[in-house]
C-alpha positions as CSV (number, residue, x, y, z in Angstrom):
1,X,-29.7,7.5,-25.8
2,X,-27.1,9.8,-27.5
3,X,-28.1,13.1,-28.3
4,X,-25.3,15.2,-29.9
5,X,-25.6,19.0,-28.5
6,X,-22.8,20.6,-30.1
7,X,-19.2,21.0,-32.2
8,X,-15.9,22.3,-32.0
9,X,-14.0,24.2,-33.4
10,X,-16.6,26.2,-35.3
11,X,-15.9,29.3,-37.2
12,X,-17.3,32.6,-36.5
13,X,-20.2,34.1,-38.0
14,X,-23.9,34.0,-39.6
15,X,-23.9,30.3,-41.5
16,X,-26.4,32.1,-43.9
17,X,-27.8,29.1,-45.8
18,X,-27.3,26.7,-42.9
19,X,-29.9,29.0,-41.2
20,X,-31.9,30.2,-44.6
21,X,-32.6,26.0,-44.8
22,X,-33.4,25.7,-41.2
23,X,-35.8,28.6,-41.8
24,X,-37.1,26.8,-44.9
25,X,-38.0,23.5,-43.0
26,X,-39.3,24.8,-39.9
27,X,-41.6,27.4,-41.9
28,X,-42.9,24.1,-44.1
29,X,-43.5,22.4,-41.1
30,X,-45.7,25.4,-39.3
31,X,-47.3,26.8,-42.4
32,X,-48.1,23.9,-44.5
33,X,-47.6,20.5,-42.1
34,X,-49.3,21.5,-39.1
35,X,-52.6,23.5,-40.5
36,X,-53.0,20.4,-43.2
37,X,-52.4,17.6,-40.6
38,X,-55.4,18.5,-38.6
39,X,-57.6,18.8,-42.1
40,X,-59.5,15.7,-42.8
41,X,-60.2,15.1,-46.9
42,X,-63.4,14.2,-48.4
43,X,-63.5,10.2,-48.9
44,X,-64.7,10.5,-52.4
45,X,-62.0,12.3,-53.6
46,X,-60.1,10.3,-56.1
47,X,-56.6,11.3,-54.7
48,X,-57.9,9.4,-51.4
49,X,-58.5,6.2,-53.4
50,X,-55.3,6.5,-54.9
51,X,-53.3,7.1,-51.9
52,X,-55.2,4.1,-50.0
53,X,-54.8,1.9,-53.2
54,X,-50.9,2.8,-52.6
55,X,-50.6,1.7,-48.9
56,X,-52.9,-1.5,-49.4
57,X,-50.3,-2.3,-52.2
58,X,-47.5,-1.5,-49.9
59,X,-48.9,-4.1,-47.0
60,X,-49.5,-6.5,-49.4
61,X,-53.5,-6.9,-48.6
62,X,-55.8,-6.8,-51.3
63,X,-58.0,-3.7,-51.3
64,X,-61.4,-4.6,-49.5
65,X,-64.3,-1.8,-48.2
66,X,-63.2,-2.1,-44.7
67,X,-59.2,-1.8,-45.5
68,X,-60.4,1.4,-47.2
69,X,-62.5,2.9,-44.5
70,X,-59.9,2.0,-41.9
71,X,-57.3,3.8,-43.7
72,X,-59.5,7.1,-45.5
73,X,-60.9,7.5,-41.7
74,X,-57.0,8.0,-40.8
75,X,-56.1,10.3,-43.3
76,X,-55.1,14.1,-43.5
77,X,-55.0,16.7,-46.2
78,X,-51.6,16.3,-45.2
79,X,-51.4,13.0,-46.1
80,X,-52.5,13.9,-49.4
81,X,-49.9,17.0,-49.8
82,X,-47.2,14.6,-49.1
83,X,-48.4,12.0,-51.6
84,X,-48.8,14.5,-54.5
85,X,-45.2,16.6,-53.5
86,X,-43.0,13.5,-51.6
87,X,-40.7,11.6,-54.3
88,X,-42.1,8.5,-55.1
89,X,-40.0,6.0,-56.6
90,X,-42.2,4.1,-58.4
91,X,-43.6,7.5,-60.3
92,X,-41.0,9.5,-60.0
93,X,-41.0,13.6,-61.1
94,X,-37.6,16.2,-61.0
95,X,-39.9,18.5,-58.8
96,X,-40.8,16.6,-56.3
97,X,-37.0,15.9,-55.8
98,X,-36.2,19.1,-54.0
99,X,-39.9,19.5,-52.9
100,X,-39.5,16.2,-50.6
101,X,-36.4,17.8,-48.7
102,X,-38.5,20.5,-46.7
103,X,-41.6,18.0,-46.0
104,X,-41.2,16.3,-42.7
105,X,-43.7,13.5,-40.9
106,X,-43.6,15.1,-37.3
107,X,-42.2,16.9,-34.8
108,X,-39.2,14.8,-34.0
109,X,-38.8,14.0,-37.6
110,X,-38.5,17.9,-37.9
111,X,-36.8,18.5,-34.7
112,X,-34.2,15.5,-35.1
113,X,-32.6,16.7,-39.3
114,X,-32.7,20.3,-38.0
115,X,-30.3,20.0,-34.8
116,X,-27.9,17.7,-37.2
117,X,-28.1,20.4,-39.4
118,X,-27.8,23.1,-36.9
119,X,-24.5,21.6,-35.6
120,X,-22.6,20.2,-38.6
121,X,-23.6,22.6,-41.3
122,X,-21.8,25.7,-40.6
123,X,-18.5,24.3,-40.2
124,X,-19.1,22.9,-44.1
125,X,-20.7,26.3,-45.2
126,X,-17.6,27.8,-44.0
127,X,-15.0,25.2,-46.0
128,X,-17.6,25.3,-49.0
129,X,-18.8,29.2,-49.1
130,X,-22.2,29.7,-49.3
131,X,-23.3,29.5,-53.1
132,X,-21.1,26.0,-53.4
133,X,-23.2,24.4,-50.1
134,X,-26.1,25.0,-51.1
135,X,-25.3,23.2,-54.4
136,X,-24.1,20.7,-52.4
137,X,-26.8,20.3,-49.9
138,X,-29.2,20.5,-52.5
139,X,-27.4,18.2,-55.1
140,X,-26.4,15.5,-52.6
141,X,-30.2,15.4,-50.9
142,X,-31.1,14.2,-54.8
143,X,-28.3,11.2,-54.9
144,X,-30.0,10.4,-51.9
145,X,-33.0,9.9,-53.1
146,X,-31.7,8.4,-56.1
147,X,-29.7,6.0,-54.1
148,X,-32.6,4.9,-52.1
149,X,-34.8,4.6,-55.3
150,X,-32.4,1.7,-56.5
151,X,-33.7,-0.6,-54.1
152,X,-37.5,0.5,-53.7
153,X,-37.8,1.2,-57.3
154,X,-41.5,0.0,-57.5
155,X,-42.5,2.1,-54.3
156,X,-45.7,4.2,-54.6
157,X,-45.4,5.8,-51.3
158,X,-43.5,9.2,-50.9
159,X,-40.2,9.8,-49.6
160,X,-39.9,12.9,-47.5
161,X,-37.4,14.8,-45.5
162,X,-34.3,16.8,-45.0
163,X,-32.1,13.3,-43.8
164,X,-30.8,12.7,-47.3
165,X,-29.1,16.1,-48.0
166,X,-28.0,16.6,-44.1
167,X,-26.3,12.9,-44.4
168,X,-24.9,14.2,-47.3
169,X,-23.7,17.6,-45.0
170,X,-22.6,14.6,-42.4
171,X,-20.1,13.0,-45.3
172,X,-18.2,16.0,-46.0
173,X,-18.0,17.0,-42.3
174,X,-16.1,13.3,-42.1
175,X,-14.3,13.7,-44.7
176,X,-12.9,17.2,-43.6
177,X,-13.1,17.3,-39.8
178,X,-11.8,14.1,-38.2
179,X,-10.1,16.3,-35.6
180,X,-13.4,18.0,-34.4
181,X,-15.2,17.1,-31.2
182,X,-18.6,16.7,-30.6
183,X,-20.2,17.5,-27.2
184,X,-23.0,14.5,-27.0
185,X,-25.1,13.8,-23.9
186,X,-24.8,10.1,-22.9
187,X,-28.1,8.7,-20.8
188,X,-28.2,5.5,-20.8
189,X,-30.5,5.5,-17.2
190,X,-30.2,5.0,-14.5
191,X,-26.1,3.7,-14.8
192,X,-25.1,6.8,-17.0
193,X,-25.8,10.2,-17.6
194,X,-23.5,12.9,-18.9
195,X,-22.2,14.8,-21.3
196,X,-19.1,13.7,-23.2
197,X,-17.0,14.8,-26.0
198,X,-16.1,12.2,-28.7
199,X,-14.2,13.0,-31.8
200,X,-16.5,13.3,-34.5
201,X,-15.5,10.6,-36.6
202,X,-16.8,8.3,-33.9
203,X,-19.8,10.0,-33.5
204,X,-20.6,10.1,-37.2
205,X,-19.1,6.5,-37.5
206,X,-21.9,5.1,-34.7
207,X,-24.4,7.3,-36.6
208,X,-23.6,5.7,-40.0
209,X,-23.3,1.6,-39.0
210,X,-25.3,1.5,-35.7
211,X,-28.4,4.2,-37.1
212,X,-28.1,3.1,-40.6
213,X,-26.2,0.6,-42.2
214,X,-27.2,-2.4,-39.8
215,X,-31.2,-1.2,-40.3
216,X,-31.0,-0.8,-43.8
217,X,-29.6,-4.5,-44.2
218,X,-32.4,-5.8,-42.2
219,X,-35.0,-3.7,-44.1
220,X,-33.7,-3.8,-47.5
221,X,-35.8,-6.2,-49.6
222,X,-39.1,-5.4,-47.6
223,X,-41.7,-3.8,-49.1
224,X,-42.8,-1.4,-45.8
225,X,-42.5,2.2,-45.3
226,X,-40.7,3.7,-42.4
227,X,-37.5,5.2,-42.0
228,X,-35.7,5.3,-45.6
229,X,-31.9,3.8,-44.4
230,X,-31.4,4.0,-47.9
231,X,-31.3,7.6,-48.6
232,X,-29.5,8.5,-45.5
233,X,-26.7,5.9,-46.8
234,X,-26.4,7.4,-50.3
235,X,-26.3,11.2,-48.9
236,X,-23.2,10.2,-46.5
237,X,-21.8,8.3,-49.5
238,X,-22.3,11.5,-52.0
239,X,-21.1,13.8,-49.4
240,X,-18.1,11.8,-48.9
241,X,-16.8,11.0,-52.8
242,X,-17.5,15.1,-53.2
243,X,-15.3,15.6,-50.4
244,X,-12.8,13.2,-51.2
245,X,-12.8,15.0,-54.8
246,X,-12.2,18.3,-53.6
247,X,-9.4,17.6,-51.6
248,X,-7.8,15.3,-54.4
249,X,-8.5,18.4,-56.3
250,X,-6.1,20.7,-53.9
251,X,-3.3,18.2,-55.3
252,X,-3.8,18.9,-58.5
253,X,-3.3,23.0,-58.0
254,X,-0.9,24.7,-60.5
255,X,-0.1,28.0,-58.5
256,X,0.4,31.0,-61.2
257,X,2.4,32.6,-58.8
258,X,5.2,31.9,-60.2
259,X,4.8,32.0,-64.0
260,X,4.9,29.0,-66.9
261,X,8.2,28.3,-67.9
262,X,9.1,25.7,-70.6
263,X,7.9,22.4,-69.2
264,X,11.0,20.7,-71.0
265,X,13.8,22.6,-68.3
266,X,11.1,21.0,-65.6
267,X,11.1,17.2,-66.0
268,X,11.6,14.7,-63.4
269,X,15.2,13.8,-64.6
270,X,16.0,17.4,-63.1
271,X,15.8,15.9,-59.3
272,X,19.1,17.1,-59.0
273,X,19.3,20.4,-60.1
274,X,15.9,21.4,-57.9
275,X,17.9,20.5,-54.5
276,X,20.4,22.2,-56.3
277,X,18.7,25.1,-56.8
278,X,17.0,25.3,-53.2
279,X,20.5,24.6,-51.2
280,X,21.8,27.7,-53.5
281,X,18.4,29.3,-52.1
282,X,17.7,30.1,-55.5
283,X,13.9,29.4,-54.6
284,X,12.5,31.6,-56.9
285,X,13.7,29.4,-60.1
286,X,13.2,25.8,-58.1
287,X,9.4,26.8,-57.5
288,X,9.1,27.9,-61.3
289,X,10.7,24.7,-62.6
290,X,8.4,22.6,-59.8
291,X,5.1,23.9,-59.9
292,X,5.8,23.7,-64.0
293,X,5.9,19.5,-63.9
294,X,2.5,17.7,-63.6
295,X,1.1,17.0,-60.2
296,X,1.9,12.9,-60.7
297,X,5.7,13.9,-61.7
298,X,6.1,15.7,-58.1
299,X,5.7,12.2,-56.2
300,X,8.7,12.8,-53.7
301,X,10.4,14.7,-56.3
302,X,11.4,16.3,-53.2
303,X,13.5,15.2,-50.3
304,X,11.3,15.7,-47.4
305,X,14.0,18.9,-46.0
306,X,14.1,20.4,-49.5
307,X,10.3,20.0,-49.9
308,X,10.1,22.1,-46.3
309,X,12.6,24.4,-47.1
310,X,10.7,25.3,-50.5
311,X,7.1,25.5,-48.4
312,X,8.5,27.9,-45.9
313,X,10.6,29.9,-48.1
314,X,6.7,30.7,-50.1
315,X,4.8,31.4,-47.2
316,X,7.4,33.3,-45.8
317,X,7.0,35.2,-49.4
318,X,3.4,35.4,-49.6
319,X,2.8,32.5,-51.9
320,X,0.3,31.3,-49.7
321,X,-1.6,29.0,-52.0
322,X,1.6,27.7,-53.5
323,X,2.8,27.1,-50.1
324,X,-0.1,25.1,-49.0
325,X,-0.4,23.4,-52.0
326,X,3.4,22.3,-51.5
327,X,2.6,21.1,-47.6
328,X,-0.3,19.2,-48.9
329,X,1.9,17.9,-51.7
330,X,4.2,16.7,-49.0
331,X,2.2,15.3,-46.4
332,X,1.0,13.4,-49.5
333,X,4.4,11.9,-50.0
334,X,5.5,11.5,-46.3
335,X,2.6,11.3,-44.1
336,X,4.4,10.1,-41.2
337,X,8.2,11.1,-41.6
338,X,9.6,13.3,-39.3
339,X,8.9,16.3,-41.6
340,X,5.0,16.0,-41.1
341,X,5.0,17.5,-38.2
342,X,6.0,20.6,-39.6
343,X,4.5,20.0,-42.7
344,X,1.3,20.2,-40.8
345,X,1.7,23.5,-38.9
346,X,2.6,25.1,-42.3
347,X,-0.9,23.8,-43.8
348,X,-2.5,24.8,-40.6
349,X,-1.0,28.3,-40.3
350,X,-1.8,29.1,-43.6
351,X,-5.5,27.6,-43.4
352,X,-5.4,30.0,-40.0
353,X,-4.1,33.2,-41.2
354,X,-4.1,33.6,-44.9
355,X,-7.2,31.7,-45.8
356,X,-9.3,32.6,-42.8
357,X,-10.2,28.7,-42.1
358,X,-9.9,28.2,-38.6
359,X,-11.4,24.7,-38.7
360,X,-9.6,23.5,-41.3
361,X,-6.4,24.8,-39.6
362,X,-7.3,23.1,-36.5
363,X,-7.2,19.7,-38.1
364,X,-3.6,20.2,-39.0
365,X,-2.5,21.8,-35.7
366,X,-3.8,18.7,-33.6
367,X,-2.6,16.3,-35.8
368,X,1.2,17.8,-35.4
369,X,0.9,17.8,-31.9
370,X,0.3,13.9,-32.2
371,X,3.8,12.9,-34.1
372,X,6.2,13.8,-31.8
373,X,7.1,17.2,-33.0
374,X,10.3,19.8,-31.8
375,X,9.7,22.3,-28.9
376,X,10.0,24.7,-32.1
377,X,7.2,22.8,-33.7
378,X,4.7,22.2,-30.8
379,X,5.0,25.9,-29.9
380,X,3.8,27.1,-33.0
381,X,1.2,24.5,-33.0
382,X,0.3,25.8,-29.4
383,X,-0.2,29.6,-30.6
384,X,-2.1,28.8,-33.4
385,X,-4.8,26.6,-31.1
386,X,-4.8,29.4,-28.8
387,X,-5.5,31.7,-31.7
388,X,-8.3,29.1,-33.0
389,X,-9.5,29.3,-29.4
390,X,-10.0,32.8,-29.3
391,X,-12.0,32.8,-32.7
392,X,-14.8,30.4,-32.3
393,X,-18.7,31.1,-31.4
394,X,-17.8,28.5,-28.1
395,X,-14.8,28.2,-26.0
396,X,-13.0,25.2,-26.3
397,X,-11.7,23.0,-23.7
398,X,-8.7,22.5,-22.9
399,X,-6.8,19.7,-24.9
C-alpha cells in the first residue's frame, strides 16, 4: 500500500477554495449521501424500473422478474439521486456535469479524492489564485468527463465524483512542481513499513500508469461500471496541456516596463549592437530594443553572459517581471550551459521575493544546486531555501 500523507514545500496560508470544495464534498456526502443511502424507494416507482432497466443493460442480461427483484431489493433513494444528478454518457445533460463532481459512492470513495485534494491543491491555488482554480478545477473535472464519455459513449449508468477535476489539480501540480517531495507511507507488510519521501513526479507518475493507465487499457472496451480510469486520465491530461500553456504563455510576456519603441531599430540583424549596448551598460536602451522584438526573434539573441548581465541589471532595477521573464527566456535557450545555474537562482529569487511564490521559487533553487554552480551561486541558492524553509505551513527536511 502507498498512502501519500503530505507535500513540501507548501505555501502559507488559508487555500480558500481548496478547503470551500473540501467543505462542498464532505457536506454532500453527510447531508445528502448518507441520510438517502439508508432510504429504500418504492418498487413501483418508474425511476426504479428505469435505473434497473440501466444496470440489466449494462450486464448484458435480458431484463427478467427475478433480475428485477434482485436488484430493486438492493436499491437506495440514493441510488436513485445519483442516477437522476451523475453524468451519464449515454443521456448526457450540462447540469449534471458539475453536479457529478460532489457525489461520491462511499466513504473511501469520499475519503480517498479529498486527502489528494487536501495535499496537492493548495500549492496549485497558490500558483493559480483563487478565482483562476476554481475555473480550473471546475473546467478540467468537465474534460474529464468528457474524455471518459468518448469511450463509454452508450453508457446509461452515472459517472460520479471529485477524481476527474482533482486529476486534473494532479496535472498541473506535475507540470509545475517536479522539485516537490511527497511524504508517502510505504507498508508493504510484514517486509516494509515506513514513511518515505519521493519526489512528486514519481509519486504522481506511479499514480498515473500503475492506478490508471494500465487499468483503463484492460477495461476499456467493457461494458461494466466501476472505477471510471477514463476520466481520471483525461483530468491529468487537461491539467497538464493548461499547465504547459501557461508556462508557454510566460514566454511570450512583453514587459511594459520599458516602453514601445519602433520595432524596426529592434530586429534580429541588431545582435550586435544589443551586446554592444549592454558591455557599454547602456541597459536601459538594450532592454527597450529587446523586449520590442517578438518572443520567436529572441531565440539566443543573446549570448548566455549578455542575457545574465541584462536579467540582473532589471532585477537589480526593480523590473521584476521583465527580469524573470528574461531568466525564463534564457533557461529557454540554454538549459544546461553553465549560465543556468544562475539563470535559475534569478527566477527563483524573484518567484521568492517579488512575486511571493515560495514553491515556485523552490523549483528553481533546487534545480541550481543540481548543475554544478559557483560558491557565489550555491550560496544564494542556500539563503533562499533557508528563507523557503522558514515560510512553509511544515518544516522541511534537510536536503
Amino acid at each position: 500500500m502507498f498512502l501519500p500523507l503530505g507535500d513540501e514545500p507548501n505555501p502559507r496560508g488559508v487555500p480558500v477554495v481548496t478547503y470551500g470544495l473540501i467543505l462542498a464534498n464532505c457536506a454532500a456526502y453527510l447531508f445528502v449521501t448518507l441520510p438517502l443511502s439508508f432510504m429504500r424507494p418504492e418498487v413501483s416507482d418508474p425511476a426504479v424500473l428505469e435505473y434497473v432497466r440501466a444496470v440489466l443493460e449494462t450486464m448484458s442480461r435480458p431484463l427478467s422478474q427475478r433480475g428485477f427483484q434482485a436488484i430493486a431489493n438492493g436499491l437506495t433513494e440514493y441510488d436513485l439521486f445519483v442516477f437522476q444528478w451523475g453524468f451519464r454518457p449515454a443521456a448526457p445533460q450540462v447540469l449534471d456535469l458539475f453536479t457529478a463532481m460532489f457525489l461520491h459512492g462511499g466513504l473511501l470513495h469520499l475519503g480517498g479524492n479529498m486527502l489528494f485534494l487536501w495535499i496537492f491543491g493548495d500549492n496549485v491555488e497558490h500558483r493559480l489564485g483563487r478565482v483562476r482554480f476554481l475555473a480550473a478545477y471546475l473546467g478540467t473535472g468537465v474534460a474529464a468527463t468528457l474524455f471518459h464519455t468518448l469511450f463509454a459513449s452508450q453508457s446509461l449508468l452515472p459517472l460520479l465524483g471529485a477524481s476527474g477535476a482533482i486529476s486534473g489539480v494532479l496535472g498541473f501540480y506535475f507540470i509545475w512542481f517536479p522539485r516537490n517531495r511527497v511524504r508517502v507511507f510505504v507498508m508493504l507488510f510484514p517486509f516494509f513499513m515506513r514513511v518515505i519521501h519521493a519526489p512528486a513526479r514519481w509519486v504522481l507518475g506511479f499514480y498515473l500508469i500503475v492506478d490508471n493507465v494500465l487499468p483503463f487499457l484492460v477495461s476499456v472496451g467493457t461494458r461494466g461500471g466501476g472505477v471510471a480510469y477514463g476520466a481520471h486520465l483525461g483530468g491529468f491530461l487537461g491539467g497538464l496541456a493548461v499547465g504547459w500553456a501557461i508556462n508557454r504563455r510566460t514566454l511570450l510576456v512583453r514587459p511594459t516596463d520599458f516602453g514601445t519603441p519602433d520595432l524596426s531599430s529592434a530586429s534580429p540583424s541588431h545582435e550586435g549592437s544589443l551586446a554592444a549596448l549592454i558591455e557599454e551598460g547602456d541597459y536601459e536602451k538594450a532592454a527597450t530594443r529587446y523586449f520590442a522584438l517578438p518572443t520567436g526573434e529572441t531565440r539566443r539573441l543573446l549570448s548566455e553572459r549578455h542575457s545574465l548581465l541584462l536579467g540582473n541589471w532589471m532585477a537589480a532595477k526593480g523590473h521584476a517581471r521583465a527580469a524573470l521573464v528574461l531568466f525564463q527566456r534564457h533557461l529557454r535557450d540554454y538549459p544546461v550551459g553553465p549560465g543556468a545555474a544562475d539563470a535559475h537562482v534569478g527566477a527563483g529569487l524573484l518567484q521568492l521575493r517579488a512575486f511571493s511564490q515560495p514553491t515556485a521559487a523552490y523549483q528553481h533553487l533546487v534545480e541550481a544546486l543540481g548543475l554544478d554552480p559557483s560558491p557565489k551561486t550555491e550560496a544564494l541558492a542556500q539563503q533562499g531555501l533557508a528563507q523557503i524553509a522558514a515560510l512553509q505551513k511544515f518544516q522541511l527536511n534537510s536536503l
